[in-house]
C-alpha positions, 0 to 999 in steps of 0.5 A: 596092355596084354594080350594072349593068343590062345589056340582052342582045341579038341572042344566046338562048345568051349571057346563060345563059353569062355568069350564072345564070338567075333570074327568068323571064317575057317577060323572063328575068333572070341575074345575076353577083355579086363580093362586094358587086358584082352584074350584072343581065342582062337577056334579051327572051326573047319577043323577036322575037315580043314587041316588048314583050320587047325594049322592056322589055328596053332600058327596064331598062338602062344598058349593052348587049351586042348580039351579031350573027349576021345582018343582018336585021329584027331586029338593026335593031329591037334597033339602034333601040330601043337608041337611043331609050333612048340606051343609050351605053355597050356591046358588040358581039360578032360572030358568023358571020364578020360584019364591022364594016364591014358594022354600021358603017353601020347604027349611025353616028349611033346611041348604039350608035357608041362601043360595043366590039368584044369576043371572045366570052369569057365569063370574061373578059366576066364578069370586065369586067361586074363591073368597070363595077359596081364603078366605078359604084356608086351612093350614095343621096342626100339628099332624092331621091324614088324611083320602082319600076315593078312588074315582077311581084308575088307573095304571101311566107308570113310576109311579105306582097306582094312587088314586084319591079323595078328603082328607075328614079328616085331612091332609096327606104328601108326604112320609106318611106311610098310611094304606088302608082299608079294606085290612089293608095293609100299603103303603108309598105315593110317590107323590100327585098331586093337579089340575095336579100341584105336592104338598108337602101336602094336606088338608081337602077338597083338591081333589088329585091324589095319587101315592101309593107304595106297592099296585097295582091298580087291589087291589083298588075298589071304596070306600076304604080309605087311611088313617093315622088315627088309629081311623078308624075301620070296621062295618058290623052291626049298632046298634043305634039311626036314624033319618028319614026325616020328608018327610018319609011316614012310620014306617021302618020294619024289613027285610026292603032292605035299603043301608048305604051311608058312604064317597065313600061306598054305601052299601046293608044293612038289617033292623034286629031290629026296636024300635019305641018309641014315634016317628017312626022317632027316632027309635033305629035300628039294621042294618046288613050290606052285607059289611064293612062300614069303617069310623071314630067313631061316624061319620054319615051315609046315609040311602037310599031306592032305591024302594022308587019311587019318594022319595028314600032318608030315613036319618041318622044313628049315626055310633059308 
């Protein structure tokens, strides 16, 4: 069975087009499916509004369709966060009489470079979407740990919590012992569901439902995570290096408001320490965080300024 997460960008009519709608919340999800072959398209419907829209948006996703109907804040934004989370496999549709020449110089040396210029053809896209699931179908591997952010969670009569998400890491099967964070609470799976269809596994990428036994609904929030993985820990202050953007204007300062993006964990956080260098753009940054960011070691995380007006998108930071 393949699946493939795909990021649907720049365009609010494309996805509906393309798959049927499911899932709705600051995210809208839609899915195409061919025998044991399914598509996950994935929509920031909050987006511009929402920078967390888009962030999670990208954060769920493998391959990318930005469609492009003007130059303006928010295709450089959508250009951006795509290549923070190195998204290198994708499509570009142009709308408007918009011309390559006038995109090429806003995604040279992005991982939006290699993308494809394709026509609007829903059939045609549809049919090429589940092509790529089909000839990247993940196997689940022995012995490989296996992470799920919840994306959101929900009572089931006759069958208890559900968790919905998308595995980020590893693989997980039914019966698995698996620890919730932050809570640190062990809970056993009872059942997974891939596409409404009941599942014996799941692997990286796979978007699921999870029944859980040993929690009830009313403990989850968006943003924890599931997991087998004993490498997963809790930070609540980041000291390293970062790397901004090469579109971001100034210097980071102390005291500066910022928020720490991580799976499905958008974040307050405090600038508390700032060195420079050479380079404003490399500083090595003491970060104190209003909350736990759960994640793996040496993971990377999303740094965004929601003052910053028509570019709110700051860059990465190395989480140890």
């Amino acid at each position: 069975m393949g699946n493939l997460n795909v990021a649907v960008l720049g365009a609010k009519d494309l996805a509906d087009k393309i798959g049927k709608k499911g899932t709705v919340t600051d995210v809208t999800f839609f899915e195409i499916k061919r025998g044991n072959d399914s598509v996950t398209l994935i929509e920031p419907s909050k987006y511009p509004e929402k920078l967390s829209s888009l962030f999670l948006t990208a954060g769920m996703s493998e391959f990318a369709i930005l469609t492009v109907e003007k130059i303006d804040a928010s295709l450089g934004e959508s250009i951006v966060m795509t290549d923070l989370f190195g998204i290198k496999k994708g499509w570009i549709i142009l709308r408007n009489y918009i011309q390559k020449e006038q995109l090429a110089p806003l995604i040279a040396g992005t991982s939006l470079e290699g993308y494809s210029y394709v026509e609007e053809d829903h059939i045609k896209m549809r049919e090429g979407l589940l092509d790529l699931a089909q000839s990247e179908a993940r196997i689940p591997g022995s012995g490989t740990c296996g992470s799920c952010p919840v994306d959101s969670h929900f009572n089931v009569k006759g069958v208890g919590t559900v968790v919905l998400g998308s595995v980020i890491d590893g693989h997980f099967r039914k019966h698995d012992k698996m620890q919730i964070f932050p809570l640190k609470r062990e809970v056993v799976l009872k059942s997974i569901q891939k596409h409404d269809i009941d599942a014996d596994d799941c692997v990286k990428g796979d978007h699921v439902g999870l029944a859980l036994r040993g929690i009830e609904s009313d403990e989850l929030d968006r943003g924890f995570v599931i997991t087998t993985d004993p490498s997963i820990k809790m930070t609540r202050k980041i000291t390293g290096k970062a790397e901004l953007i090469k579109y971001w204007p100034a210097p980071l300062k102390e005291g500066m408001v910022l928020h720490i993006g991580h799976w499905m964990q958008m974040v307050p956080c405090r600038i508390a320490g700032v060195v420079d260098g050479s380079d404003f753009r490399r500083p090595d940054l003491t970060i104190e965080v209003d909350s736990d960011i759960i994640h793996k070691p040496g993971d990377v995380a999303v740094m965004m300024y929601l003052e910053g007006g028509k570019l709110r998108v700051v860059g990465s930071v190395k989480l140890e």
